[in-house]
Backbone as JSON, one array per atom type, in Angstrom:
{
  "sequence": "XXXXXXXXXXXXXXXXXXXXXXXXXXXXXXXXXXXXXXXXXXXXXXXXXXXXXXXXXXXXXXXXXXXXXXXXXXXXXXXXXXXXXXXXXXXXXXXXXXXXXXXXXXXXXXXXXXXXXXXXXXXXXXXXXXXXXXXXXXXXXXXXXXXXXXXXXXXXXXXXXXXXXXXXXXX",
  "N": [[8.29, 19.98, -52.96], [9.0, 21.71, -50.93], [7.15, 23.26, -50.48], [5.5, 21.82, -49.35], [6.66, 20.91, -47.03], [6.57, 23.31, -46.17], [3.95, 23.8, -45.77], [3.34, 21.88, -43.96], [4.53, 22.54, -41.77], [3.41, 24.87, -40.94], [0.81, 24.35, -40.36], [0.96, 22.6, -38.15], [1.5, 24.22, -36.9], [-0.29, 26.24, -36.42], [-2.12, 24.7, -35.19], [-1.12, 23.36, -32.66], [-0.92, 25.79, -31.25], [-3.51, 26.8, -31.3], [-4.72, 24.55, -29.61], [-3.32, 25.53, -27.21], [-4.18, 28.11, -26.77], [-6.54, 27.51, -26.06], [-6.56, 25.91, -24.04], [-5.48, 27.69, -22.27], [-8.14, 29.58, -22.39], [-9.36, 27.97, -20.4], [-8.8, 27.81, -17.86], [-9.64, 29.67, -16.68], [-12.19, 29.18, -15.98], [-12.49, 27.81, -13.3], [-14.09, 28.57, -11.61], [-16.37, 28.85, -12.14], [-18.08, 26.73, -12.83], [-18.57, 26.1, -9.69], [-20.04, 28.05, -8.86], [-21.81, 28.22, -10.59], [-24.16, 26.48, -9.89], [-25.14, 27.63, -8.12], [-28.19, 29.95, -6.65], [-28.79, 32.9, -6.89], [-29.53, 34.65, -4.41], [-28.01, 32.87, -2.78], [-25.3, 33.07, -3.85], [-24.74, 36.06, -3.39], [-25.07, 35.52, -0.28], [-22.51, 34.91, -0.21], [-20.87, 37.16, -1.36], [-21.07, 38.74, 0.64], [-20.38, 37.79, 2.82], [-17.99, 37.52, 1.94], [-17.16, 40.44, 1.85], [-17.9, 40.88, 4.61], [-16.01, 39.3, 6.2], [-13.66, 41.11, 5.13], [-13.97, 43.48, 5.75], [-13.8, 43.09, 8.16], [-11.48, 42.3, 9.15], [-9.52, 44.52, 7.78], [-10.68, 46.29, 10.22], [-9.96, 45.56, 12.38], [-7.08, 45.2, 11.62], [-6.81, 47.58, 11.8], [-6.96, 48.55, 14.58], [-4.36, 47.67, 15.82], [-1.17, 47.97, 17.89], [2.27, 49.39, 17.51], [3.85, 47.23, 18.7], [2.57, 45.13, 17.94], [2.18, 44.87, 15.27], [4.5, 44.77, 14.53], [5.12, 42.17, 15.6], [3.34, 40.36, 13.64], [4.89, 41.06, 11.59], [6.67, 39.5, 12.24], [8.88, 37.71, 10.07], [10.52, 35.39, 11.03], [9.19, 33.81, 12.7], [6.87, 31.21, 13.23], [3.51, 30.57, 11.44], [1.6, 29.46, 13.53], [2.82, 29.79, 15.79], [3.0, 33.14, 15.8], [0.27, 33.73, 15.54], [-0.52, 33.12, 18.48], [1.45, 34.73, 19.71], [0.61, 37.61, 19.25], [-2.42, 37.26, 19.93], [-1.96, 36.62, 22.6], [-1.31, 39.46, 23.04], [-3.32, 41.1, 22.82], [-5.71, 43.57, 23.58], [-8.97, 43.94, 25.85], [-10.81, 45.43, 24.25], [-10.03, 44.21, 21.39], [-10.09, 41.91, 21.91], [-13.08, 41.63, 22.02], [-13.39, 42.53, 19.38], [-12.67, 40.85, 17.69], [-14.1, 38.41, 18.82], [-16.36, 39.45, 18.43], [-16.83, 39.38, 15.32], [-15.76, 36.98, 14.79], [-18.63, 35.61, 15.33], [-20.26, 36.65, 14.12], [-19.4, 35.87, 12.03], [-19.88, 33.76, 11.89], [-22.54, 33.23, 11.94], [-23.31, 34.36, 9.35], [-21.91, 32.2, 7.66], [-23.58, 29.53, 8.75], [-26.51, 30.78, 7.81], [-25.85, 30.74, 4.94], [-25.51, 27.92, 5.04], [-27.72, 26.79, 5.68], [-29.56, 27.15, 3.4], [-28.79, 25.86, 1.21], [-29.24, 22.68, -0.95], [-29.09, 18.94, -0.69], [-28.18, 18.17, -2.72], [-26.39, 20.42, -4.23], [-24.9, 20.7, -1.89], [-23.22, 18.26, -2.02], [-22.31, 18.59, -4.4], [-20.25, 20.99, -3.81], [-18.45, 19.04, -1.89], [-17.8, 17.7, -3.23], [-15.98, 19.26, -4.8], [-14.42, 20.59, -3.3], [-13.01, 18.07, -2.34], [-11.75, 17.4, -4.67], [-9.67, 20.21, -5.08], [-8.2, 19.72, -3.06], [-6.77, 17.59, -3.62], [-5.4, 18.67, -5.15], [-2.37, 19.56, -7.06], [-1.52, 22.32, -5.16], [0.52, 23.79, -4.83], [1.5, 24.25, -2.3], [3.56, 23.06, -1.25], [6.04, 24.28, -0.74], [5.51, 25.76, 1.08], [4.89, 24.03, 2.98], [7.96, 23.23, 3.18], [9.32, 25.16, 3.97], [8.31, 25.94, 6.54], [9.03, 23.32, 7.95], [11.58, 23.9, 7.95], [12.14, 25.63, 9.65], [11.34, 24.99, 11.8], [12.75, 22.52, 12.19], [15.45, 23.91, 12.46], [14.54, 25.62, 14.8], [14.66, 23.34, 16.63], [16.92, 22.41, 16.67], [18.18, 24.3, 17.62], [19.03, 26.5, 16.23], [18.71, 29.55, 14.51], [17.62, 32.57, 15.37], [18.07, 33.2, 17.8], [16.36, 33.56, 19.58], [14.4, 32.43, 19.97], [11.9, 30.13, 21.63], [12.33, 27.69, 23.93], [12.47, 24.56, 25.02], [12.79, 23.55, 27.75], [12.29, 24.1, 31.2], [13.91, 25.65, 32.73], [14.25, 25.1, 34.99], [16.14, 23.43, 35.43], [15.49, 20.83, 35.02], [14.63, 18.85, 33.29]],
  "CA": [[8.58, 19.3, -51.72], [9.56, 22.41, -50.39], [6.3, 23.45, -50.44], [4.72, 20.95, -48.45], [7.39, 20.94, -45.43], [6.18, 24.61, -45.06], [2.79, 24.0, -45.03], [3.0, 21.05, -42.42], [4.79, 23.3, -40.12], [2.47, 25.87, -40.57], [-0.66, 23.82, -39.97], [1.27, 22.13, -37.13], [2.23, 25.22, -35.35], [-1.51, 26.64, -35.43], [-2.87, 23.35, -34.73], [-0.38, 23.64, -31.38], [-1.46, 27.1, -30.83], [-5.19, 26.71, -30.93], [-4.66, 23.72, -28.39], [-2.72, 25.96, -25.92], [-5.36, 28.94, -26.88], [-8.21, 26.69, -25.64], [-6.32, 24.97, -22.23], [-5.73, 29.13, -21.59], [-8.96, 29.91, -21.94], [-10.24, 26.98, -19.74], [-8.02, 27.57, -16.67], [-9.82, 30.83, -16.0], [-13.42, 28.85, -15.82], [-12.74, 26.59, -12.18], [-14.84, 28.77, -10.15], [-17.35, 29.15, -12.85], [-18.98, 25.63, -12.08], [-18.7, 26.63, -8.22], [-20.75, 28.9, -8.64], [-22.79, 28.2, -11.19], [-25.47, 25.76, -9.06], [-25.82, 28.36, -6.49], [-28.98, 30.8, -6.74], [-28.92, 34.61, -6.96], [-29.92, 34.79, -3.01], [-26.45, 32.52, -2.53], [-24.55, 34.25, -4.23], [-25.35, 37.1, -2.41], [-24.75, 35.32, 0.83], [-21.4, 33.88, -0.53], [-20.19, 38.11, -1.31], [-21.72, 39.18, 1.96], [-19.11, 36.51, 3.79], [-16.74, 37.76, 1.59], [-16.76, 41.4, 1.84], [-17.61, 41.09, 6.22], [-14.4, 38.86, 5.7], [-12.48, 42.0, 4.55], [-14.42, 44.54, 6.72], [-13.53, 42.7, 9.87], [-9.84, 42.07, 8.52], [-9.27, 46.0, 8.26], [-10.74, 46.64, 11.01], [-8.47, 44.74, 12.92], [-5.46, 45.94, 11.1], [-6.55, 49.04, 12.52], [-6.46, 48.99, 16.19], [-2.78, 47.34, 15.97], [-0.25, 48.92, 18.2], [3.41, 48.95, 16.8], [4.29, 45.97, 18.94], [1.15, 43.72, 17.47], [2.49, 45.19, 14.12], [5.73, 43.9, 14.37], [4.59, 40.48, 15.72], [2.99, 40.27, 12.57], [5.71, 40.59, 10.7], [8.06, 38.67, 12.64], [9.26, 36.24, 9.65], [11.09, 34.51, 12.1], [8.08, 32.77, 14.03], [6.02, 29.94, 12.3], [2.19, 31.6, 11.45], [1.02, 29.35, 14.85], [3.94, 31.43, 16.73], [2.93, 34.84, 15.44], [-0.82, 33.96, 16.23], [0.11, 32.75, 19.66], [2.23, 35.75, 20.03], [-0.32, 38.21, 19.02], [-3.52, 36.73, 20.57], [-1.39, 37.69, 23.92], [-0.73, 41.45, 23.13], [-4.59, 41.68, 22.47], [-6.71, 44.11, 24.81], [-9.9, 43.57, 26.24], [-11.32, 46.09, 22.99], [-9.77, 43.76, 20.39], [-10.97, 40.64, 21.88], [-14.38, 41.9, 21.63], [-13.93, 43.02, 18.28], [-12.17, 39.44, 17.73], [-15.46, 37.65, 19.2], [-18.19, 39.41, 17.31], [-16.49, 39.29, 14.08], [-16.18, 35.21, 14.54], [-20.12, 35.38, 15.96], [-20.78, 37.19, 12.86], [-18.98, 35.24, 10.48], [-20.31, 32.14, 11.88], [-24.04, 33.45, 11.47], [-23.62, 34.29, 7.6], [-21.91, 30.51, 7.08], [-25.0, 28.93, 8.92], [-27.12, 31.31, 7.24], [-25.7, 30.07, 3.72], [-25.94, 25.89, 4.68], [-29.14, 26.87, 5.44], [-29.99, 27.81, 1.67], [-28.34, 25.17, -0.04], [-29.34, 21.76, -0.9], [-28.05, 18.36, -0.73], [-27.07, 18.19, -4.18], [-25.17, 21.38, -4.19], [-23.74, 20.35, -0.54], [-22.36, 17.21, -2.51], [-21.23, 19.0, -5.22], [-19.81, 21.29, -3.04], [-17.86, 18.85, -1.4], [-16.88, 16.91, -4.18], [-15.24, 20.06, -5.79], [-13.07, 20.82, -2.17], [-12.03, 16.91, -2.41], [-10.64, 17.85, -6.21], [-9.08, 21.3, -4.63], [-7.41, 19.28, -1.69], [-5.9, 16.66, -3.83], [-4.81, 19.24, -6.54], [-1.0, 20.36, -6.48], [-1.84, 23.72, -4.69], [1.96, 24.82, -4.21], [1.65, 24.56, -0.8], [4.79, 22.07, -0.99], [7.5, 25.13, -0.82], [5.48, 26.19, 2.28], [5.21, 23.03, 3.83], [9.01, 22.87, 3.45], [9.64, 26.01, 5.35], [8.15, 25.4, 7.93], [9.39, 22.08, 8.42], [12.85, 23.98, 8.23], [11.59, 26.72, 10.26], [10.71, 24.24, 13.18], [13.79, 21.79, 12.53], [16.15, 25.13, 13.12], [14.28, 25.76, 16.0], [14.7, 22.15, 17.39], [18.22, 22.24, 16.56], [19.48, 25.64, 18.44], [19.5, 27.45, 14.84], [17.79, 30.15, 14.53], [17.92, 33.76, 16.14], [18.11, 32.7, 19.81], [15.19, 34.29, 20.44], [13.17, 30.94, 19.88], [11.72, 29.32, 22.58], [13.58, 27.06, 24.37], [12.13, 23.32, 25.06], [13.35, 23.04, 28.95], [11.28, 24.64, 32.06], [14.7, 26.95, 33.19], [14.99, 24.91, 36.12], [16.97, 22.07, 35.19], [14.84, 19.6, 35.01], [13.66, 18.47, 31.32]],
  "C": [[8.79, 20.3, -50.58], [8.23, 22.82, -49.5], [5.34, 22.89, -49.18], [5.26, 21.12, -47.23], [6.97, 22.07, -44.83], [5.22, 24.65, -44.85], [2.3, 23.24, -44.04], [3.07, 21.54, -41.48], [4.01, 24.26, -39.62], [1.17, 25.39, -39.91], [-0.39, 23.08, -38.64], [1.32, 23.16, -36.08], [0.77, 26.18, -34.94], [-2.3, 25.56, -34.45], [-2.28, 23.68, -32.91], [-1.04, 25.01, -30.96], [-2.56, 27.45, -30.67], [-5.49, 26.0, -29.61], [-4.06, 24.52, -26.83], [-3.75, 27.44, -25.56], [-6.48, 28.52, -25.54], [-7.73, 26.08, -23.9], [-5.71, 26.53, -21.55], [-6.92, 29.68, -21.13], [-9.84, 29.18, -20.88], [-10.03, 27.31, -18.68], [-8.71, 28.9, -16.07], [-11.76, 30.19, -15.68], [-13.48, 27.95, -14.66], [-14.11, 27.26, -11.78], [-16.15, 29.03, -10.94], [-18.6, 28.03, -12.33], [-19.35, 25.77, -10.7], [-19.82, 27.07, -8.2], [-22.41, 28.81, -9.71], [-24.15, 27.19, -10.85], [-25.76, 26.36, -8.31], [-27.23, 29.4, -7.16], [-28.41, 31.99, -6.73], [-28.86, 34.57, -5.08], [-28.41, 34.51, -2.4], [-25.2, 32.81, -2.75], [-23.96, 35.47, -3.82], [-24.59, 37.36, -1.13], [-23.35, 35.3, 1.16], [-20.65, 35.9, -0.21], [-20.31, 38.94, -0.14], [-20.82, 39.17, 2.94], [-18.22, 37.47, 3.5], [-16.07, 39.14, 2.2], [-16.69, 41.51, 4.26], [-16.68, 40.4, 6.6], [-13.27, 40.23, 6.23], [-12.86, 43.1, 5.45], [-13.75, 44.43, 7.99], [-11.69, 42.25, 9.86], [-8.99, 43.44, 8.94], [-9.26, 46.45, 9.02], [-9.7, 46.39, 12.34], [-7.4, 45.15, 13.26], [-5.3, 47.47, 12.22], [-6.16, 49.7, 14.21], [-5.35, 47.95, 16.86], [-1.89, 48.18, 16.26], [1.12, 48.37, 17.39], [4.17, 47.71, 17.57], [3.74, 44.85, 18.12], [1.9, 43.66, 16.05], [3.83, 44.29, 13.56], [5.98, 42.15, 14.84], [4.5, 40.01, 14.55], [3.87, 40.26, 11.45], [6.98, 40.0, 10.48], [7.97, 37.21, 11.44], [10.55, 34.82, 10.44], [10.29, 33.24, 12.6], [7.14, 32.39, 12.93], [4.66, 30.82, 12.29], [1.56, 31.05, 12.97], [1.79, 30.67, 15.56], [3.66, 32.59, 16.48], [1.22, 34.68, 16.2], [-0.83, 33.59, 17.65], [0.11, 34.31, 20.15], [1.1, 37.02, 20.24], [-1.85, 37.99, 19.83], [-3.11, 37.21, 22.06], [-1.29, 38.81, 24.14], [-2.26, 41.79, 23.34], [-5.67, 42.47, 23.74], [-7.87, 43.26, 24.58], [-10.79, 43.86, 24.79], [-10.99, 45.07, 21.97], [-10.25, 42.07, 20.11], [-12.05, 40.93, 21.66], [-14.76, 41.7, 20.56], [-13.77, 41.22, 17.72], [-14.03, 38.98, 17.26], [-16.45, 38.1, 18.81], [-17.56, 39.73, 16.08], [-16.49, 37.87, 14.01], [-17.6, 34.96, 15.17], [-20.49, 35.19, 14.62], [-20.88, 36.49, 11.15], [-19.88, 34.01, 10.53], [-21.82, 32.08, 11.58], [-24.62, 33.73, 10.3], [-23.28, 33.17, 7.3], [-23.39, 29.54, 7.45], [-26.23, 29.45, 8.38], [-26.83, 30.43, 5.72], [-25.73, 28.56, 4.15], [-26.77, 25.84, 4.76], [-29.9, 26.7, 4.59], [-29.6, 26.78, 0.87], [-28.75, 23.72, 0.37], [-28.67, 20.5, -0.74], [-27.62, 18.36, -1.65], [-25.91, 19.23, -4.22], [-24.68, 21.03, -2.84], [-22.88, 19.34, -1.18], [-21.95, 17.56, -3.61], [-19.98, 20.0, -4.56], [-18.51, 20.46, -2.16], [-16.86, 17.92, -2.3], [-15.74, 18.04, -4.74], [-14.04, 20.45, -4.72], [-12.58, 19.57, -2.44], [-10.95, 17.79, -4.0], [-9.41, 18.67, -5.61], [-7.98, 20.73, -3.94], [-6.67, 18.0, -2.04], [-5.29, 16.9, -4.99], [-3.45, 19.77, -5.58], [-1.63, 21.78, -6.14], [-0.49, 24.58, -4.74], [1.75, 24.63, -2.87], [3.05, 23.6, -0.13], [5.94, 23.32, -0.4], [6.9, 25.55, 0.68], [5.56, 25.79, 3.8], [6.96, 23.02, 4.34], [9.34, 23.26, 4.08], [9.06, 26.31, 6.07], [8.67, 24.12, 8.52], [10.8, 22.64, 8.78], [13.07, 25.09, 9.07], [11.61, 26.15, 11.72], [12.1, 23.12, 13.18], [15.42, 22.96, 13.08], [15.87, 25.23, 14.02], [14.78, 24.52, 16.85], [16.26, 22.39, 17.65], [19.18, 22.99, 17.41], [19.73, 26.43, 17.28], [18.57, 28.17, 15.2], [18.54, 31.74, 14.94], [18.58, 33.79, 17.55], [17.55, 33.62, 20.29], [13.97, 33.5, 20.67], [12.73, 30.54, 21.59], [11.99, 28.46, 23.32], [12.17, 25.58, 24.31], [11.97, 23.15, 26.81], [12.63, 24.06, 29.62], [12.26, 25.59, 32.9], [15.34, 26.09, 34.58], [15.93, 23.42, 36.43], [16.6, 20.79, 34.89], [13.79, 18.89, 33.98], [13.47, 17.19, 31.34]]
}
């Protein structure tokens, strides 16, 4: 009798352990389907994006004075408020770079809808619906900001916020 109880548990506890095996190895295959209707050429287009993405990112980074810098990492100010903030400090040079890095970007995305069919456009869009009605986590970020912006409303905060009222009495 003894016998038996140990080999249920045993066959139970791989049985369990194969099952959690297998929903491990699955969770690393989303972007596999993504990708797997696109062509070689799209593909291509898709790491192209990606990497003039990261090129034009750096670049960026780089001609940041230590004011812009510290904008940037004002956790204080909501991400609108920092881009706000920032978008103001920006020279004439950075808008430039700005405006032909979003030219640029926008000429490899129209370049890639170009290339792809409707089927993959409707799989494509079916797989963002999934994405956009999957828990993402984005709840904890939603929150702070909501408590980020109700502080502000309130008079909490730093008191370096923005005020609401036009200074001259008359709100």
């Amino acid at each position: 009798m003894k016998n038996i109880k140990i080999i249920g548990v045993l066959l139970l506890g791989i049985i369990l352990g194969s099952s959690n095996l297998c929903a491990q190895q699955n969770q690393g295959d989303d972007s596999t389907p993504a990708l797997s209707n696109l062509t070689e050429d799209q593909k291509q287009l898709l790491e192209q994006r990606r990497t003039l993405l990261r090129e034009n990112r750096e670049s960026m980074k780089a001609t940041l004075t230590e004011e812009q810098l510290a904008i940037m990492e004002n956790q204080e100010l909501t991400r609108e408020q920092r881009q706000e903030a920032l978008h103001a400090t920006f020279t004439e040079a950075q808008m430039e770079i700005m405006n032909n890095n979003r030219t640029r970007a926008r000429e490899l995305r129209d370049e890639f809808r170009n290339t792809i069919t409707s089927e993959q456009r409707q799989q494509i869009r079916t797989r963002m619906r999934i994405n956009n009605n999957a828990d993402t986590g984005n709840e904890l970020q939603q929150m702070r900001r909501e408590q980020r912006r109700n502080s502000m409303n309130n008079g909490g905060g730093s008191g370096k916020g923005s005020g609401n009222g036009s200074g001259n009495g008359n709100n």
